[in-house]
C-alpha positions in Angstrom: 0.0 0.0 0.0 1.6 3.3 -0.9 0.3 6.6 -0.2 1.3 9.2 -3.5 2.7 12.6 -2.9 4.6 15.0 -4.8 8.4 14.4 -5.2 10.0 15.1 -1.2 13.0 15.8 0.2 15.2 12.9 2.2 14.1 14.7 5.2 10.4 15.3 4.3 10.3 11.7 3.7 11.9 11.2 7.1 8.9 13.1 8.3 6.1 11.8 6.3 7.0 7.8 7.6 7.5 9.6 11.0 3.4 10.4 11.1 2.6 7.3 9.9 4.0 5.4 12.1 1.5 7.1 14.9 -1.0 4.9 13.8 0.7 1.5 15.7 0.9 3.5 19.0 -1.5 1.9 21.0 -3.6 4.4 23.1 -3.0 3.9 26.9 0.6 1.7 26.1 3.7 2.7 27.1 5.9 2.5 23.0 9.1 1.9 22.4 11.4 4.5 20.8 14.7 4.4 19.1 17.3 6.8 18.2 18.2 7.8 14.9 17.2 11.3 12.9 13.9 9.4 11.3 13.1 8.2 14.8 13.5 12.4 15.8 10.7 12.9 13.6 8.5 10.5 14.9 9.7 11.5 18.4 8.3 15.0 17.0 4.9 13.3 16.0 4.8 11.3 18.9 4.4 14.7 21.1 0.7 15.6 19.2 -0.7 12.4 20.8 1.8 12.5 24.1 -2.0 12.6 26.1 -2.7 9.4 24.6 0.2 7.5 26.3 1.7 7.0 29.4 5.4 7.6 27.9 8.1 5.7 26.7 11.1 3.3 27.0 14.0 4.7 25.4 16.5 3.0 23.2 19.2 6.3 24.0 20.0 9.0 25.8 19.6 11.7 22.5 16.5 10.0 22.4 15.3 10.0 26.0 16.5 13.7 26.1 14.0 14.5 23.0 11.3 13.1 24.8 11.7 14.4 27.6 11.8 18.3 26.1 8.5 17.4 24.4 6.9 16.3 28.0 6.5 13.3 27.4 7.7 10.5 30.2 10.3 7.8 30.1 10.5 5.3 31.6 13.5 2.6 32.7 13.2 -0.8 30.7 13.4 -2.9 34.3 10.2 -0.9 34.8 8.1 -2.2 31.8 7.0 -6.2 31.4 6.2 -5.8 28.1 5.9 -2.9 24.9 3.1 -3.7 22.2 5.3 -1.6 19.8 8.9 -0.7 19.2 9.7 1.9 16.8 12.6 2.5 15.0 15.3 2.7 11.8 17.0 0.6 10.5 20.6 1.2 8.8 19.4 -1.9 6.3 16.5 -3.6 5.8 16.1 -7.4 3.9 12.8 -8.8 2.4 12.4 -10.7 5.2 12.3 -7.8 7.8 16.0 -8.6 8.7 17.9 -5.5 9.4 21.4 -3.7 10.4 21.6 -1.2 13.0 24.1 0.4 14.9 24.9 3.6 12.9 24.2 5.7 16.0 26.2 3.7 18.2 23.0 3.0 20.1 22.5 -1.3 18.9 22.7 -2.3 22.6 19.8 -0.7 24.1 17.5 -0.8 20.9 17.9 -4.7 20.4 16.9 -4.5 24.4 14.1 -2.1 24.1 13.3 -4.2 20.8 13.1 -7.4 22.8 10.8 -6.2 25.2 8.3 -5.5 22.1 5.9 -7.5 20.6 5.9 -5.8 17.3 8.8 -3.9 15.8 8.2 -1.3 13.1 10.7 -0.3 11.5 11.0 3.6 10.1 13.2 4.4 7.0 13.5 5.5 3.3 13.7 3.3 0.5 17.6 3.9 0.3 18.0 1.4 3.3 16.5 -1.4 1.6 18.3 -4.5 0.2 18.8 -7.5 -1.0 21.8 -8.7 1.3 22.5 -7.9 4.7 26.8 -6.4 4.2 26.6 -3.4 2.1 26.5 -0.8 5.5 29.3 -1.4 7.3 28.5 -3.8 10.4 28.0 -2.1 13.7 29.4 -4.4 17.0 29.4 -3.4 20.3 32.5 -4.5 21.9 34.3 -4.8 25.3 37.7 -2.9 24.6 40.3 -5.5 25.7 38.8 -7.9 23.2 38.6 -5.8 19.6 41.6 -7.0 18.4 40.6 -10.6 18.8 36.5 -10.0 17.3 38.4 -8.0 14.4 40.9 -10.8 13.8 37.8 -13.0 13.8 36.0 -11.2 11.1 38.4 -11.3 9.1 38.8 -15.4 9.5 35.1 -14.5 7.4 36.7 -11.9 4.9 35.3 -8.9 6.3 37.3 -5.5 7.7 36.9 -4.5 11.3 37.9 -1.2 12.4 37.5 1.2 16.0 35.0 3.7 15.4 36.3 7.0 16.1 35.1 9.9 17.0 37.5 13.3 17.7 40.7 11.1 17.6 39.7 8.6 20.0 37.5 5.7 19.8 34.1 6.3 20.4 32.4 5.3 23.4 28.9 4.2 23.6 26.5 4.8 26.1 27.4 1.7 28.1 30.8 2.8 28.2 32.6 0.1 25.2 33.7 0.4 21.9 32.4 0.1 18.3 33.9 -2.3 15.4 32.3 -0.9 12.2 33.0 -4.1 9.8 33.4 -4.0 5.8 33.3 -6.3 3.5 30.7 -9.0 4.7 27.3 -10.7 3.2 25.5 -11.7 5.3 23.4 -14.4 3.6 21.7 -15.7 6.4 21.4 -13.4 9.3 19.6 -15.5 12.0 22.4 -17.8 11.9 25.0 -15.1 11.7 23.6 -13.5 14.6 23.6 -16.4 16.7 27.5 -17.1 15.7 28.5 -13.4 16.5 26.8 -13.1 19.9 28.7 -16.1 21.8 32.4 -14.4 20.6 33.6 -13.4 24.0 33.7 -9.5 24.4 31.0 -9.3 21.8 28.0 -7.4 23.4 25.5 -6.8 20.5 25.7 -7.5 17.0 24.4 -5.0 15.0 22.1 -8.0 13.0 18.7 -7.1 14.1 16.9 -11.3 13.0 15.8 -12.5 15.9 14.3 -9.3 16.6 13.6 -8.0 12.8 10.7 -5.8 12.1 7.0 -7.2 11.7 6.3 -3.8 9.5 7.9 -1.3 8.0 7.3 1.7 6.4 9.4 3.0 3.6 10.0 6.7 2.2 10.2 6.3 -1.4 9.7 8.8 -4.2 6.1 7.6 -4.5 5.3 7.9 -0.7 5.0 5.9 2.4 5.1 2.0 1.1 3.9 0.0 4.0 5.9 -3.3 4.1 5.1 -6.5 6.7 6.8 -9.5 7.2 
């Protein structure tokens, strides 16, 4: 199903799947928010219907700092049994709902937030979509002392691991580790790859988002909002 409009902008369309994805916020539920500049805008839309909700779980601290400027609550994960929806982007998306995220150094707390959900929908423009899983570099969450070893072991599978940086050092995630962004990799089945990669030791999130991939997810695309499910 695809909604036409007239030819947008990459941030209009950021916007325009932003507002749609209001209508899977369940009135009375706490929702699940990620991070990300398409999740801003639906952060944005989110606020016209804040009286509608309880709050939020957070998937950052940008994010939980939006929020909170727009009034609306957040609360802690350990607080929360259970989130009907989780929204959020996705740095690629599969036809299967599969996706890679980690771009905003933030994989850690969404795959959290995005287990506690029992739908994910999933928030980007058609430029994220794919075939393969490999063509954005990999994000992985790692413990510091063991990079060297998780990058030596990607490259056992052909693929380029390297520290993200950020102002000369290596950038440092909200949970206080380190980032291997990694090249070079297809990623042919990513259930299986994402069960491999999580028992490394020092690995503490993948960026492969299959065991929780999207349910929906709506795509910006020059035509308009094309609603996807899985």
């Amino acid at each position: 199903m695809t909604t036409p409009v007239a030819s947008l902008s990459q941030d209009e369309l950021k916007t325009l799947v932003g507002q749609a994805a209001l209508k899977y916020v369940v009135a009375g539920a706490i929702v699940g928010v990620g991070t990300g500049s398409t999740v801003n805008k639906f952060i944005d839309a989110l606020a016209t219907i804040k009286d509608q909700i309880p709050g939020a779980v957070s998937s950052s601290v940008a994010s939980t700092e939006r929020l909170k400027a727009l009034g609306i609550k957040v609360f802690d994960a350990n607080e929360v049994d259970s989130l009907a929806v989780y929204i959020d982007g996705a740095d690629e998306i599969d036809g299967k709902g599969h996706m890679v995220k980690g771009g905003g150094a933030a994989l850690t707390r969404e795959k959290i937030v995005a287990a506690l959900a029992e739908r994910f929908v999933c928030i980007a423009d058609e430029s994220k979509r794919v075939d393969v899983l490999g063509n954005f570099p990999l994000p992985v969450e790692v413990i510091p002392m063991a990079a060297a070893q998780i990058a030596r072991r990607f490259e056992a599978m052909g693929g380029n691991a390297q520290i993200r940086m950020k102002d000369g050092a290596p950038l440092v995630t909200d949970n206080g580790q380190h980032i291997l962004d990694v090249r070079n990799l297809k990623i042919a089945d990513p259930l299986a790859f994402e069960s491999e990669v999580n028992q490394w030791p020092g690995v503490v999130t993948v960026g492969v988002f299959a065991h929780q991939k999207a349910a929906v997810c709506l795509l910006g695309t020059a035509q308009g909002v094309q609603t996807l499910e899985y």
